[in-house]
C-alpha positions, 0 to 999 in steps of 0.5 A: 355068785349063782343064786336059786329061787324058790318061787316065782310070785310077784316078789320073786319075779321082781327081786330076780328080774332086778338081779339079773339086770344087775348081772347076777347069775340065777341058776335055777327057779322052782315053782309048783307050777309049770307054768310059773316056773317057765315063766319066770326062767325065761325072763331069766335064761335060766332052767326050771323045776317042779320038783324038789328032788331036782333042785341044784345043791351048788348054788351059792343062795337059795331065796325061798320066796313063797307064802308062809304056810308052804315055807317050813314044808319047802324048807324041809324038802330042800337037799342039804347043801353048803348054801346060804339059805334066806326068805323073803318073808315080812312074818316069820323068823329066821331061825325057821331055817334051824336044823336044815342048814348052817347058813341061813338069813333073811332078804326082806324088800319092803314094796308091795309087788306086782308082776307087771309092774316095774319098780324103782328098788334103790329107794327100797328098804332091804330089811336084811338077819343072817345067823353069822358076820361072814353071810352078813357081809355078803348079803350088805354088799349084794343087796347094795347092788340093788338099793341104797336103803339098807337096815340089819334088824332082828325078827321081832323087828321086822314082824312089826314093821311087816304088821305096819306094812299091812295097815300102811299098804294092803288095808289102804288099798282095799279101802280104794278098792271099796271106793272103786265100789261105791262109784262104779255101782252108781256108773261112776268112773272112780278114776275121780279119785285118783289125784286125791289118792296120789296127793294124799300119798304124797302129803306123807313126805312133808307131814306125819299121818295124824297132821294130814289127817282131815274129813268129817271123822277129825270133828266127829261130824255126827251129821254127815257121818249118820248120812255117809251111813245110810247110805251104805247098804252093805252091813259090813261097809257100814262096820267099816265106816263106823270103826274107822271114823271112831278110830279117827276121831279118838288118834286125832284127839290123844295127841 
């Protein structure tokens, strides 16, 4: 199988790196940048491109990995060919593929990627939609190289699971990030945090979200919150907080 991917960010650069470790062949990687697609080929022994017009049309996938906003553009520029063509995308449809190719589908990993940072895909659950059995099968068996957690779903599906994703991952890192903040402008070494962040983490294998869920929000500690507030100088950390804490209490006490 030659493979061709179309991006080299953190979800491409993790999602090749694995396949190539598991001897499949990449063929070719296209980036706008010279320096994002050289990168990338040379872990891979691969050439690369910037341009479009250079892309190989024999290639047996095509993993269109880039943000949303560029895929339809991208997608449009691409050669025709007898390709399956597939997105790595949380939010958008598979059917954006439609009048661009016969074979098109989606390989999702569901992990948050970092180029530096090597992660365990066979516990990563690959959300996989193609537009016929055949190319189905295929993408099963493949993604079967990388992980034992495989889920065929619908578009809709997994723009809700994507939408959790979001709330579950990304706002939860920002609210470390925020407490990183906090510590480090009182010349703390926000460090501190992190065996509460790692069990916090890892209470969700043993206990639903709600069951974990402590603090002063769960009894709408009015005390303590009215001072966790004052001392919040930043008018939207102080949103934050307020918004979070209510929401909190009001999930704690609908169950």
């Amino acid at each position: 199988m030659n493979i061709v991917f179309i991006g080299a960010g953190n979800l491409a650069t993790s999602l090749a790196n694995e396949m190539f470790r598991h001897k499949l062949h990449i063929s070719q990687v296209y980036s706008r940048t010279e320096e994002s697609a050289s990168l990338l080929a040379n872990q891979l022994d691969c050439p690369w491109t910037t341009s479009t017009d250079d892309i190989i049309t024999d290639a047996d996938w095509y993993i269109f990995s880039v943000k949303d906003d560029a895929l339809a553009e991208l997608i449009s520029r691409l050669k025709p060919n007898k390709g399956l063509w597939l997105h790595t995308a949380g939010s958008m449809p598979a059917d954006i593929f439609e009048g661009y190719t016969d074979r098109y589908g989606v390989i999702y990993p569901l992990q948050t990627f970092s180029k530096k940072r090597i992660v365990d895909f066979s516990k990563i659950p690959f959300i996989l939609e193609a537009n016929n059995a055949a190319d189905l099968a295929q993408l099963k068996s493949t993604s079967a190289l990388l992980t034992q957690d495989i889920r065929v779903l619908t578009s809709e599906e997994r723009k809700t699971i994507h939408l959790a994703a979001v709330f579950a991952c990304n706002f939860a890192n920002h609210m470390w990030s925020l407490a990183w903040k906090l510590l480090e402008n009182k010349q703390i070494s926000p460090e501190i945090l992190i065996p509460l962040i790692e069990e916090t983490a890892s209470k969700i294998q043993y206990l639903t979200p709600m069951q974990a869920q402590t603090g002063p929000a769960v009894r709408y500690d009015k005390n303590v919150i009215e001072k966790h507030m004052d001392m919040l100088e930043q008018e939207d950390m102080k949103a934050i907080y307020g918004l979070l804490s209510q929401s909190i209490y009001k999930t704690k006490n609908e169950q």
